[in-house]
C-alpha positions as CSV (number, residue, x, y, z in Angstrom):
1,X,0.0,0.0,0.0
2,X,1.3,3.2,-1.3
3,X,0.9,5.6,1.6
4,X,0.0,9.6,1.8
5,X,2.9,12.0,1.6
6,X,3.2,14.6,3.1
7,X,5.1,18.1,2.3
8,X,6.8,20.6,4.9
9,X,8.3,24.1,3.9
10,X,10.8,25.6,6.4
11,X,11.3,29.5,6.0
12,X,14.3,30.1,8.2
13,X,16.3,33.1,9.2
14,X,19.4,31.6,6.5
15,X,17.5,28.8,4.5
16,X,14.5,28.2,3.1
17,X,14.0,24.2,3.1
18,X,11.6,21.6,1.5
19,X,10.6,17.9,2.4
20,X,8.4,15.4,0.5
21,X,7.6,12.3,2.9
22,X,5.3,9.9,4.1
23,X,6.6,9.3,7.7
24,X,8.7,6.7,6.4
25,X,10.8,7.5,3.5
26,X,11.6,10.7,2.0
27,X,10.8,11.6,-1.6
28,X,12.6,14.7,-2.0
29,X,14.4,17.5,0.2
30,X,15.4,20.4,-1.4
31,X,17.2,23.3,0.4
32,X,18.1,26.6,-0.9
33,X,20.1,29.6,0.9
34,X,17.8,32.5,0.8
35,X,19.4,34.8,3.8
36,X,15.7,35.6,4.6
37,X,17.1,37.4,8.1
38,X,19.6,39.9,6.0
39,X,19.8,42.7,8.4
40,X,16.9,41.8,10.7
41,X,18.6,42.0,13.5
42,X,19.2,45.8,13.0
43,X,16.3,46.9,11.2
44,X,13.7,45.2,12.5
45,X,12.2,43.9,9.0
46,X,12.6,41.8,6.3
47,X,14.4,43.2,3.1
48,X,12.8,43.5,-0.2
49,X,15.4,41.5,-2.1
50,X,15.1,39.0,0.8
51,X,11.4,37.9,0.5
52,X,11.8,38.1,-3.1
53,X,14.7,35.6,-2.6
54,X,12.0,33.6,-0.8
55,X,9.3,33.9,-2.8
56,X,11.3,32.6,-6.0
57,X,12.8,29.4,-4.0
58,X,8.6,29.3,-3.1
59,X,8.0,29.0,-6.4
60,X,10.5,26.3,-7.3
61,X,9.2,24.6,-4.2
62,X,5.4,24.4,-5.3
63,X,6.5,23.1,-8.9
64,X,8.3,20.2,-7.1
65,X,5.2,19.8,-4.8
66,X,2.8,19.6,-8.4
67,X,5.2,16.6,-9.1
68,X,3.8,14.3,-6.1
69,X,0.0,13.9,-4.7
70,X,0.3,15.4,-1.6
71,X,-2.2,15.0,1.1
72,X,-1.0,18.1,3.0
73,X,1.2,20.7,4.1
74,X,3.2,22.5,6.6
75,X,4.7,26.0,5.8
76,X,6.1,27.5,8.7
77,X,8.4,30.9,9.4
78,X,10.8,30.8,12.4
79,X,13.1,33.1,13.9
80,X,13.6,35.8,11.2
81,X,9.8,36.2,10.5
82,X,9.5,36.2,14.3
83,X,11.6,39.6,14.8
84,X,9.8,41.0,11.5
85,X,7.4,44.2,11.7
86,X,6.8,43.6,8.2
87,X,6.2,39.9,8.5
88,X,2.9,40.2,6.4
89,X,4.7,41.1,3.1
90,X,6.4,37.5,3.3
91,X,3.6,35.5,4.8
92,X,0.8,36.8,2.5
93,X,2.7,35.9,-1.3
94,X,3.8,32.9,0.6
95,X,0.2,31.5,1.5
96,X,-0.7,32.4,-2.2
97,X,2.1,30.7,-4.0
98,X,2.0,27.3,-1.9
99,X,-1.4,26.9,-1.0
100,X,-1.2,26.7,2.3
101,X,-1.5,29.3,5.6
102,X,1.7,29.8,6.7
103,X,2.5,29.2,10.5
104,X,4.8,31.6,12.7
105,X,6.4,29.0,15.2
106,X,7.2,30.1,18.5
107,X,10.4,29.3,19.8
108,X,9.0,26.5,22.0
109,X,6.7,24.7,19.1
110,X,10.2,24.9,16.7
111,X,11.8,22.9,19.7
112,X,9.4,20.4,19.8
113,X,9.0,19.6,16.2
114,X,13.2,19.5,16.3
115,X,13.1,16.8,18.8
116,X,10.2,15.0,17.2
117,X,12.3,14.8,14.0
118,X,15.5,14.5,15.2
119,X,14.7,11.3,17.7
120,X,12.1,9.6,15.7
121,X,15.4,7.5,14.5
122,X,17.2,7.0,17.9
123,X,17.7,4.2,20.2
124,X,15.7,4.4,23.7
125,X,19.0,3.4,25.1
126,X,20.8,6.7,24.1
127,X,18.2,8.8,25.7
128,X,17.4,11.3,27.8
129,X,18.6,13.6,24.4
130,X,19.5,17.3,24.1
131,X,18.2,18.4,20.9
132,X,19.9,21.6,19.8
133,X,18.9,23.2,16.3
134,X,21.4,26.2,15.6
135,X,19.9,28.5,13.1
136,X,20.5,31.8,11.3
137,X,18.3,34.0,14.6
138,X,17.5,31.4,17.2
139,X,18.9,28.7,18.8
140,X,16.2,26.1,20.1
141,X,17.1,23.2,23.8
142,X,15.0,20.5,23.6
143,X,15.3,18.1,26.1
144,X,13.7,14.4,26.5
145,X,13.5,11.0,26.9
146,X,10.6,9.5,25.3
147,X,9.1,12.7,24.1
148,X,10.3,16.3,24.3
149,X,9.5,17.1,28.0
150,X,11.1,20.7,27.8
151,X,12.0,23.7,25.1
152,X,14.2,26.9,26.2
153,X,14.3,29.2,23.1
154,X,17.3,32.0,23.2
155,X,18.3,34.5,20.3
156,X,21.4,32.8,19.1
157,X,22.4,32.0,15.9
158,X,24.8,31.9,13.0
159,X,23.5,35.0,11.2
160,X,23.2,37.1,14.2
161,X,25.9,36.5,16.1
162,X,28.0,37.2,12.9
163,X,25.9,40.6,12.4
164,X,26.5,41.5,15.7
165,X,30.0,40.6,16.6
166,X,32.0,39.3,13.9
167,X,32.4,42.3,12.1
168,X,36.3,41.9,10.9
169,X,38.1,39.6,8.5
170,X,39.1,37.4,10.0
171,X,37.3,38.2,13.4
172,X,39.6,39.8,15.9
173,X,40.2,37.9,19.1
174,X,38.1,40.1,20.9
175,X,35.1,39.9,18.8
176,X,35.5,36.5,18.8
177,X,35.9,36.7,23.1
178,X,33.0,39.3,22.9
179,X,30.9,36.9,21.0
180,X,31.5,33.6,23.2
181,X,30.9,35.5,26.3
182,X,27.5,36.8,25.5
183,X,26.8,32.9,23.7
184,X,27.7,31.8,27.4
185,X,25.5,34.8,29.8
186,X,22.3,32.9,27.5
187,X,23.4,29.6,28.4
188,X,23.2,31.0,31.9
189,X,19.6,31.3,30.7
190,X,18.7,27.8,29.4
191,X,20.4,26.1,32.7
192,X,18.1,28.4,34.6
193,X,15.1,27.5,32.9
194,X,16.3,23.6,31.7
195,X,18.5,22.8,34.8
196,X,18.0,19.0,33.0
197,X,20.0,19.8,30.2
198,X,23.8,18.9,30.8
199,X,22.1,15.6,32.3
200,X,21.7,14.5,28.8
201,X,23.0,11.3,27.9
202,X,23.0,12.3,24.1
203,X,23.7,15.8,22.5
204,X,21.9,15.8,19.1
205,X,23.3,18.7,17.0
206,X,20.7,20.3,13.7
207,X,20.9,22.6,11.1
208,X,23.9,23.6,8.5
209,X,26.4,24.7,11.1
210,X,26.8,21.4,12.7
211,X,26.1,19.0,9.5
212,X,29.8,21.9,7.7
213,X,31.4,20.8,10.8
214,X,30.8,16.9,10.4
215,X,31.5,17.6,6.9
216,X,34.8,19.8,7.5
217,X,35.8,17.1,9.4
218,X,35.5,14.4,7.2
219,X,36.9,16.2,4.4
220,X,33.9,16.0,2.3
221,X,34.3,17.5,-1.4
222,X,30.8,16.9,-1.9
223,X,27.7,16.5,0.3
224,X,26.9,12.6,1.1
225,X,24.1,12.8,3.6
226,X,25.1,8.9,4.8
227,X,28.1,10.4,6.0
228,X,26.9,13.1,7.8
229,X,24.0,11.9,9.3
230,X,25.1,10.2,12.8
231,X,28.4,11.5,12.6
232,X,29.8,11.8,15.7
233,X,31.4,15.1,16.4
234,X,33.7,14.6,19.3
235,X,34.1,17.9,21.6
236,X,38.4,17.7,20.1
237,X,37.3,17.9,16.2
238,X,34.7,20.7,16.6
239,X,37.3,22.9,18.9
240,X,40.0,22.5,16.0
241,X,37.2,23.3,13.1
242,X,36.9,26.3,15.2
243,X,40.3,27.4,15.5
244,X,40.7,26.6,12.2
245,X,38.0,28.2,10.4
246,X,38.2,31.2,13.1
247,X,41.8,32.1,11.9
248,X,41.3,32.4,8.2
249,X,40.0,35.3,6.1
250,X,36.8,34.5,3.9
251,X,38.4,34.2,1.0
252,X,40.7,31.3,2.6
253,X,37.9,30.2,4.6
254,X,35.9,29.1,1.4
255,X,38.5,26.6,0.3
256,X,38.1,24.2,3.1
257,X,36.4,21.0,1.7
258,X,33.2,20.8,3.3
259,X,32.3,23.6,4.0
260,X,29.0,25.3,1.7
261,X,30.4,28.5,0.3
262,X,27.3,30.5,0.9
263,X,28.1,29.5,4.3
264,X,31.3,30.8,4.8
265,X,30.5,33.9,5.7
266,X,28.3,32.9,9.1
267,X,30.1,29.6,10.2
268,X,32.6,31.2,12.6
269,X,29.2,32.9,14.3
270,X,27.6,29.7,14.4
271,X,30.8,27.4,15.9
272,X,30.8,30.2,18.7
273,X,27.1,28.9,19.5
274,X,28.2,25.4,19.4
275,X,31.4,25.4,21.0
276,X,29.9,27.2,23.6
277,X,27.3,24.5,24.3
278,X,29.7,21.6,24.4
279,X,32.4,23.9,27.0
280,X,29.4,25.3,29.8
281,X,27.4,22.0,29.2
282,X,31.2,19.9,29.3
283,X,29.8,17.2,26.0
284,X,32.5,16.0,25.1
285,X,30.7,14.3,21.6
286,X,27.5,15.7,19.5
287,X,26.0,13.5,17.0
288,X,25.6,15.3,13.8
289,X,21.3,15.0,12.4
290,X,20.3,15.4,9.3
291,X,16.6,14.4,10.5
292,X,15.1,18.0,12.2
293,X,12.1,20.3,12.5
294,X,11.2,19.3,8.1
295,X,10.8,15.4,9.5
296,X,9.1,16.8,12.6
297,X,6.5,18.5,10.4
298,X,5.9,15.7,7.9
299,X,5.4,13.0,11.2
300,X,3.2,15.5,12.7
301,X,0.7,15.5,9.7
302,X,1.3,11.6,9.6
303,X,0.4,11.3,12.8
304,X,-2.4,13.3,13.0
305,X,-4.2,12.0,9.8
């Protein structure tokens, strides 16, 4: 028996993403770098040139979508849209090209579809789990054994810790210092609020700064999602990609094999996120997952069918 799929659309603050499943297997997962959170952080709105970026990767999205019988669909908008006064100028073309009301996650409701995706492969024996999804705004703690049983949400991520720290090339030490430090006084947060989470008998790392870090470390000239998914990230490999990757100018930095190119520019800000996890929580591994919040969406319509 042939069963329903299932589409989810994730507009986030560096990507905008696309899965095709049924809850078992995936028929197609696109992902396109569309910076939707471009100066968000300072401006307090989305950029023309950024939701148009959006709206054409849209576009491509729904073609691909006209190629399967879906049953139904997700769209959500995360971190950037979030911080958005002018949210409406994405959300309204976006419900128009897809075909579907777009949904503004809160911080929590991103953490729990994380940790729905991202354990929905994992053995019981590895749990309790801290899920961490590192995006372009936001940085989402989910933390549980059979289920999620607790989300802190703080605004960390890639693309704004670069906007607001990382300003040289390559970053001085003490924009780097300046950056940890403030990555730490949040962390300060999330202990307060999920005391639980050091306790954690698996990290589980998301999003395109951990999966260039697995892939930096491998030495991938090419993606391979077999070998990033489940890669084990040891606390060693992603302190050197740091130093490493910290150290060089862009136009060095972009050379490394494994690393996306349209990332380049934001990786440093996001390593300062994840470093700082695996020092204040002491991890000394993080298993790389390529399964987040896109399989969380398609098991939730699954699920709920």
């Amino acid at each position: 028996m042939t069963l329903p799929r299932y589409a989810a659309i994730d507009c986030g603050t560096h990507s905008t993403r696309l899965m095709i499943g049924d809850g078992r297997d995936t028929h197609d997962r696109l992902m396109r770098i569309t910076r939707l959170g471009a100066g968000v952080d300072a401006s307090g709105r989305l950029a023309p040139d950024a939701i148009e970026r959006v709206l054409v990767c849209l576009r491509e999205y729904r073609a691909v979508m006209d190629l399967h019988d879906i049953a139904g669909i997700r769209l959500t908008a995360t971190s950037a849209a979030r911080d958005a006064a002018n949210r409406l100028q994405l959300l309204g073309p976006a419900a128009e090209i897809i075909g579907a009301e777009p949904e503004l996650l809160t911080g929590e409701e991103e953490g729990r579809l994380s940790f729905l995706g991202a354990t929905s492969e994992l053995e019981a024996v590895d749990a309790p789990y801290l899920v961490v999804d590192i995006g372009g705004g936001s940085t989402e703690f989910s933390y549980g054994t059979t289920g999620c049983e607790g989300v802190v949400s703080i605004d960390v991520g890639c693309v704004r810790m670069t906007e607001q720290f990382l300003h040289s090339d390559p970053p001085r030490a003490d924009e780097l210092a300046n950056c940890l430090q403030v990555v730490a006084l949040y962390l300060d947060d999330v202990l307060a609020e999920l005391p639980q989470a050091p306790n954690a008998t698996t990290l589980v790392g998301l999003a395109g700064t951990v999966a260039n870090v697995a892939m930096v470390e491998q030495g991938l000239t090419t993606y391979d999602r077999d070998r990033v998914h489940h890669f084990m990230l040891t606390r060693a490999a992603v302190e050197d990609v740091f130093r490493t990757l910290a150290t060089e100018a862009l136009v060095d930095r972009i050379h490394n094999p494994g690393l996306e190119r349209e990332r380049a520019d934001v990786i440093v800000g996001g390593l300062c996120v994840l470093v700082s996890i695996m020092r204040k929580f002491d991890f000394g591994e993080c298993l790389t997952s390529e399964a987040d919040i896109l399989d969380g969406l398609v098991l939730s319509q699954t699920r709920s069918a």
